[in-house]
C-alpha positions as CSV (number, residue, x, y, z in Angstrom):
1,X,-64.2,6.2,33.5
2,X,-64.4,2.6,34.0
3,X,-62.2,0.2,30.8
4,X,-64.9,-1.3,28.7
5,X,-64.9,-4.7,28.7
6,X,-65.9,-7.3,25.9
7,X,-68.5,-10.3,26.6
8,X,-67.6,-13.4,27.8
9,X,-68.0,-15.0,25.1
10,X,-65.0,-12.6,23.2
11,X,-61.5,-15.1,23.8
12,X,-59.3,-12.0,22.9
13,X,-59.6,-8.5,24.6
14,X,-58.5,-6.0,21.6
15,X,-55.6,-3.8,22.6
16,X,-56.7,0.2,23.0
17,X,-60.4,-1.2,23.4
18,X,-61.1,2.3,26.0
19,X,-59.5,4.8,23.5
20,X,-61.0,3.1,20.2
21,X,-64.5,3.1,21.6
22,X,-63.7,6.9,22.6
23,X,-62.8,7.7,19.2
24,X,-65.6,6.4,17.5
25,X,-67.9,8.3,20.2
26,X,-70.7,5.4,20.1
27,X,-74.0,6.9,20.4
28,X,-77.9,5.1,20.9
29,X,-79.4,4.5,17.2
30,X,-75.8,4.5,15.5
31,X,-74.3,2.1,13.1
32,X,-70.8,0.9,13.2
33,X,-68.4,-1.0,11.4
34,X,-65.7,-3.3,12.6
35,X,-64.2,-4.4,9.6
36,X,-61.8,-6.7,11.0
37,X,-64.2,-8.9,12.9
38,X,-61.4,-11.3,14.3
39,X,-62.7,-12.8,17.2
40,X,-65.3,-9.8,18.4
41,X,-63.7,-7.8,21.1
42,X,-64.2,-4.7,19.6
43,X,-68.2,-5.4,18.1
44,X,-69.3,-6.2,21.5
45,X,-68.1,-4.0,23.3
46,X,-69.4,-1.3,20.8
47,X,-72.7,-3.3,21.1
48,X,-72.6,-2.9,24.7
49,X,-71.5,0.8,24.9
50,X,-74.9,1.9,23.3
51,X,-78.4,0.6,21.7
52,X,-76.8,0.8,18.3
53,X,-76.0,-1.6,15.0
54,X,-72.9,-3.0,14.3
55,X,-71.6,-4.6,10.5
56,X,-68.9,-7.0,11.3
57,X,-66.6,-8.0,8.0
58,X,-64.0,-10.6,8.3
59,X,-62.4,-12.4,5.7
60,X,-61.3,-15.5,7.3
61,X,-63.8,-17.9,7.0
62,X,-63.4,-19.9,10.0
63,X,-63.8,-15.9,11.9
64,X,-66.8,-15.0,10.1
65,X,-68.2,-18.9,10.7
66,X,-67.9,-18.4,14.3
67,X,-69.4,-14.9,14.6
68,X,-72.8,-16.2,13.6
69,X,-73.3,-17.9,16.9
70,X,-73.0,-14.3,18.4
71,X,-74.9,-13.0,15.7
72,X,-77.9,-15.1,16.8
73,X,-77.7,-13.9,20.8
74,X,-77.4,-10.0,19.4
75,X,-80.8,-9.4,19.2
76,X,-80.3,-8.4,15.5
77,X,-78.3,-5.4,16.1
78,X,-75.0,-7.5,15.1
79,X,-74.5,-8.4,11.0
80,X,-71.9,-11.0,9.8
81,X,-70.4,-10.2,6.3
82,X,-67.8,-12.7,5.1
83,X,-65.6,-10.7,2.5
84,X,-62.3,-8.0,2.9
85,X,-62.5,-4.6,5.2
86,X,-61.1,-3.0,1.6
87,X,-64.9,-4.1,0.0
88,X,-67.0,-2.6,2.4
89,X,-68.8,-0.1,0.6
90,X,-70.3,-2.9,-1.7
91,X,-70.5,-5.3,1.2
92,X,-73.1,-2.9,3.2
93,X,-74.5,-1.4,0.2
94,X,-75.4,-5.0,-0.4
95,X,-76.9,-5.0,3.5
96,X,-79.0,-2.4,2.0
97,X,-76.7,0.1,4.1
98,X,-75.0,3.4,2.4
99,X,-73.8,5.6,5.9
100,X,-72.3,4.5,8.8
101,X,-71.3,6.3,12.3
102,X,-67.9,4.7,12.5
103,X,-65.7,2.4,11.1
104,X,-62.9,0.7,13.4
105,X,-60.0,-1.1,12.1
106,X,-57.7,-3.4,13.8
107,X,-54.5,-4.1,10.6
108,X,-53.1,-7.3,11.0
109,X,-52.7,-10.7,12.1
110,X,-55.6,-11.7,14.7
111,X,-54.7,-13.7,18.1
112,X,-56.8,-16.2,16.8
113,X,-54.7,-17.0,13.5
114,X,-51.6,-16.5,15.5
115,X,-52.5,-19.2,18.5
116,X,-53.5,-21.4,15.1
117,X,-50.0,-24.0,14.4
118,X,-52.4,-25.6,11.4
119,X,-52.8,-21.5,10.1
120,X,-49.1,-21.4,9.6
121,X,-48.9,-17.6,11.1
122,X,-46.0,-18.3,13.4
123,X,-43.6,-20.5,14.2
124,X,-44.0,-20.6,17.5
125,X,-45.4,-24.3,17.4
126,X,-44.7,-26.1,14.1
127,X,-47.8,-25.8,11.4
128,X,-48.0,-25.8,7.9
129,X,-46.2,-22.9,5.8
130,X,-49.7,-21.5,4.7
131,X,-50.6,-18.3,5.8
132,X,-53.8,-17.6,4.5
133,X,-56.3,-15.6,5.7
134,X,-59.1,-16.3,3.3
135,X,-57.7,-19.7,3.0
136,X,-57.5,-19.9,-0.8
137,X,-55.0,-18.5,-3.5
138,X,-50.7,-19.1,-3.0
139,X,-49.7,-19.6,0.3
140,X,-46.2,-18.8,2.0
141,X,-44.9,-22.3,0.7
142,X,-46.2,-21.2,-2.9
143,X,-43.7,-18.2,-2.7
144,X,-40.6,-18.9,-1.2
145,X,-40.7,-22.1,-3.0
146,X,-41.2,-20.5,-6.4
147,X,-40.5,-16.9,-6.4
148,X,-37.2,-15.7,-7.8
149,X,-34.3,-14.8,-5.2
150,X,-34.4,-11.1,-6.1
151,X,-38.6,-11.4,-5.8
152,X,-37.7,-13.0,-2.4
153,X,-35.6,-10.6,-1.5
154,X,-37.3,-7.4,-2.4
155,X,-40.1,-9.1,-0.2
156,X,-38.4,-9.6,2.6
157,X,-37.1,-5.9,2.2
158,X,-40.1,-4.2,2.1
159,X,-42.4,-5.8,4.0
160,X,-40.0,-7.1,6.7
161,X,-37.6,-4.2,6.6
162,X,-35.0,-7.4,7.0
163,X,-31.7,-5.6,6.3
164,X,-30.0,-9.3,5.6
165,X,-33.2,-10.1,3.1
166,X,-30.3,-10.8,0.1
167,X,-28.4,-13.2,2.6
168,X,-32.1,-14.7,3.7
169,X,-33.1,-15.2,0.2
170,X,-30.6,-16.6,-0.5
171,X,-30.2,-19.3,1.9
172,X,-33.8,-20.4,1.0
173,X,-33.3,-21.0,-2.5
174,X,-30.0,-23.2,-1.9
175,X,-32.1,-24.9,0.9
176,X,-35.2,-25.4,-1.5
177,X,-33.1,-27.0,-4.1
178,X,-33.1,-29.8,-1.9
179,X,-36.5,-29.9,-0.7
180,X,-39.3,-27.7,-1.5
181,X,-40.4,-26.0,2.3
182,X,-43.2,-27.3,4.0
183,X,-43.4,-26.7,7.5
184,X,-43.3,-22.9,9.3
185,X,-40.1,-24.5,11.5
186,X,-38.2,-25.3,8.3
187,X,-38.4,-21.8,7.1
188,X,-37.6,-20.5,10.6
189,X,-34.7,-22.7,11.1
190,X,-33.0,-21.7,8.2
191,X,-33.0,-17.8,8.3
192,X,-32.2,-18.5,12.0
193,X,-28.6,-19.8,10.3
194,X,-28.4,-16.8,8.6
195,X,-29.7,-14.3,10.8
196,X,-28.6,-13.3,13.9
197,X,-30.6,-13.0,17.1
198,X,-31.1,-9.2,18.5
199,X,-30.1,-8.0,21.2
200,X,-34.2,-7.5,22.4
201,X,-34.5,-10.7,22.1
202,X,-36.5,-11.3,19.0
203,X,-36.3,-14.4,16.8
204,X,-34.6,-14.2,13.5
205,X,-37.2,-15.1,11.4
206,X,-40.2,-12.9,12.7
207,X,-39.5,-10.5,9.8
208,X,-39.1,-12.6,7.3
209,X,-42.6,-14.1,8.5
210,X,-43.8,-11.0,8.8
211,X,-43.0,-10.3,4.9
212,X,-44.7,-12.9,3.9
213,X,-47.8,-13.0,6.0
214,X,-48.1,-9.3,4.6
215,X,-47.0,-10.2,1.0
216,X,-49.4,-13.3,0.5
217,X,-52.5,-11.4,1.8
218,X,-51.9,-8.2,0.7
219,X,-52.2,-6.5,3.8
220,X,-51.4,-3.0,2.6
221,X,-52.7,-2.6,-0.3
222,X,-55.9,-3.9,1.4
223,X,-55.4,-1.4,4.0
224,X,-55.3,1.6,1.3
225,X,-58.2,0.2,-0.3
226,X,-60.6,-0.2,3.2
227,X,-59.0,3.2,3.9
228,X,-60.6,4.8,0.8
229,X,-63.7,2.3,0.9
230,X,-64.4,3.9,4.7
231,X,-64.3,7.5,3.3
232,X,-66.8,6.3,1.0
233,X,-69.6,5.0,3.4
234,X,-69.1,7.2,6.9
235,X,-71.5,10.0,7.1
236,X,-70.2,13.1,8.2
237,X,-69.5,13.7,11.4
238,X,-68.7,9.6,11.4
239,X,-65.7,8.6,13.1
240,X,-62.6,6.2,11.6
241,X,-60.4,4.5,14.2
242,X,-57.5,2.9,12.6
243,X,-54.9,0.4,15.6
244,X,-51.9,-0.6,13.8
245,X,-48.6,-2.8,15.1
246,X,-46.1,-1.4,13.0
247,X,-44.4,1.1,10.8
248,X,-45.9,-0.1,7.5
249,X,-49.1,-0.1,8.1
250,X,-49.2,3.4,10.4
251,X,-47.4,5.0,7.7
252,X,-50.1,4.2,5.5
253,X,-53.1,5.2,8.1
254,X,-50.8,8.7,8.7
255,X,-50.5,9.4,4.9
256,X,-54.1,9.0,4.6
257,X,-55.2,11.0,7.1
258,X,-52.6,14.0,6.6
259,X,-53.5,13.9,2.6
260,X,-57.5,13.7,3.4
261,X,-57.5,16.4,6.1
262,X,-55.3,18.6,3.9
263,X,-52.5,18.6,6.6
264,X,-49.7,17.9,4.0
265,X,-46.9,20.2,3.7
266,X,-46.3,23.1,2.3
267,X,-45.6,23.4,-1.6
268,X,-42.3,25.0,-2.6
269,X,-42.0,28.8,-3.3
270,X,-40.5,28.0,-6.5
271,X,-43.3,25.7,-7.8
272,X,-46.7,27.3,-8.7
273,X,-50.2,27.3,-6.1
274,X,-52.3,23.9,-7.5
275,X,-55.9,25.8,-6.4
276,X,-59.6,24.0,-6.6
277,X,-58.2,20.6,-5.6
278,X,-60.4,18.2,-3.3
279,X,-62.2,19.5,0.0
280,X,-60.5,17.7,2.7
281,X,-62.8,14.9,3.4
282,X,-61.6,14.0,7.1
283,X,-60.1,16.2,10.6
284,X,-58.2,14.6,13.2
285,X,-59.0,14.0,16.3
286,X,-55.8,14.0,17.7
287,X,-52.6,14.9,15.7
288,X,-50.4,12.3,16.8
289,X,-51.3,8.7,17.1
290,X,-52.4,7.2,20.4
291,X,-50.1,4.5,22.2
292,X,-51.0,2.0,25.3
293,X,-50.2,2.6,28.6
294,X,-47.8,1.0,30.7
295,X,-50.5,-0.8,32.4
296,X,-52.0,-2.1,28.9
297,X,-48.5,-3.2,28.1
298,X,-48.1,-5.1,31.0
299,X,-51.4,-6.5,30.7
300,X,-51.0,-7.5,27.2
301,X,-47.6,-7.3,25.7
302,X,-49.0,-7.6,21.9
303,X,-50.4,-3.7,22.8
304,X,-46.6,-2.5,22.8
305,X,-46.3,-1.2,19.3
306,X,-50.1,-0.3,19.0
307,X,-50.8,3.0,17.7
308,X,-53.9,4.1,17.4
309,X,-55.1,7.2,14.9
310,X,-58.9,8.6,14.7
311,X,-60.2,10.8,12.4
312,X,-63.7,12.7,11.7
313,X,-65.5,12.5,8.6
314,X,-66.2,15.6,7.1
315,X,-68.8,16.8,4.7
316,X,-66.9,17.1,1.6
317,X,-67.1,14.3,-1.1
318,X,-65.2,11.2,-1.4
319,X,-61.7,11.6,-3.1
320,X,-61.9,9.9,-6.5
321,X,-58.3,9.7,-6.9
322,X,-56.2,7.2,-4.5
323,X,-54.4,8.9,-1.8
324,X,-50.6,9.4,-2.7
325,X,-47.6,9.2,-0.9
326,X,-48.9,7.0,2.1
327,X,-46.5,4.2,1.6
């Protein structure tokens, strides 16, 4: 088949654009979610695959404010709602919209905020310690300038999977003592002290940055709850199509999706049978997640630790209860 392509007008081609569009199976008359709007790669070319609707959500302002441009040339098939992915139910149900055909989520950081210095996402290029998606509520500074070093720590662990978080911490509350942090090359600068560069090359400080970015906007915890809030609003036979960039967030999409489509293991012979619990409420489409080709890779080198997982919503009702062991 011939790769989709985005619009012109789309500054960021989306990494697994083919194989998400695949797995939501866009069809004439459907309606379609992207609820991580970003800078539209994935909403047009769903618009342009088939005559059909599409819901963008973003909750960066500055994202959502530049979607309505595009919004206006769509002919009225594309929506703009400003709010989080994890809100979509009441977000569409707002739009006056209770089923969708498929709901595609890209987890993380967009290009956009990234090739942003004044966002404070990287430190490639010096910015402001900010971090904000929504741009409102603590920012990076806020945290590692007030949280305890054991908070810090436990951040940097978790989120960042930084095996030197106690030695990182650390060095950023004797070096806030001095003067509170301000700037994203501050922050780098000093874990780079402390840290020591990899062997693949990759700066010190990308997990502590990482740990915050993920800390200060919540990003899994808003990923559980869009993961629920998509299982509330796809019809069945919809389709969810999930691209993550790394472990945390794919082993939250692959909890999910094992739990909801009853693929979990076994219980133990020793324990008694739990009967009459929930009808799964999702089947895979493919067991193990998809990855991007060598060509893709070379193309865009951000698609290297995309992983792409699809499921199929089923007929069965929404789980009540939050899905359990995903993290």
């Amino acid at each position: 088949m011939t790769p989709a392509r985005p619009a012109a007008d789309a500054p960021h081609i989306p990494v697994l654009l083919d194989e998400v569009l695949d797995a939501l199976a866009v069809k004439d008359n459907g309606v379609y979610v992207d609820g991580t709007f970003g800078a539209g790669g994935y909403t047009l070319a769903v618009l342009g695959r088939a005559r059909c609707r599409v819901y963008a959500i973003d909750r960066d302002p500055n994202a959502a404010a530049a979607g309505r441009a595009l919004a206006e040339a769509r002919d009225g098939r594309l929506t703009l709602l400003e709010g989080r992915f994890g809100d979509m139910d009441r977000l569409l149900a707002e739009s006056g919209v209770n089923r969708v055909d498929g709901v595609a989520l890209d987890i993380g950081v967009s290009s956009m905020q990234l090739d942003q210095p004044e966002r404070g996402f990287s430190f490639a290029k010096d910015g402001p310690l900010d971090m904000r998606m929504e741009q409102a509520g603590p920012s990076a500074a806020d945290v590692v300038n007030t949280a305890g070093e054991t908070e810090l720590a436990d951040i940097l662990f978790r989120l960042g999977e930084e095996r030197q978080s106690r030695r990182v911490a650390r060095a950023i509350a004797a070096a806030r003592a001095e003067k509170p942090f301000e700037r994203t090359l501050e922050l780098a600068e000093v874990v780079a002290r402390v840290v020591k560069k990899s062997a693949d090359g990759i700066h010190p400080a990308t997990r502590t940055f990482q740990a915050l970015r993920i800390h200060v906007n919540d990003e899994l915890g808003e990923l559980e709850r869009g993961l629920a809030a998509a299982e509330k609003v796809l019809a069945p036979g919809g389709r969810l199509a999930v691209v993550t960039f790394h472990s945390l967030e794919d082993r939250v999409v692959k909890g999910f999706l094992k739990q909801r489509s009853g693929d979990m293991p076994a219980p133990s012979r020793h324990l008694p049978q739990v009967a009459g619990g929930p009808a799964p409420t999702f089947t895979l489409v493919n067991r193990k997640a998809i990855a991007a080709g060598a060509a893709e890779v070379a193309r865009n080198p951000r698609a290297r630790s995309a992983k792409l997982r699809a499921a199929t919503r089923t007929a069965a009702p929404a789980w009540t209860q939050p899905a359990g062991g995903a993290r």
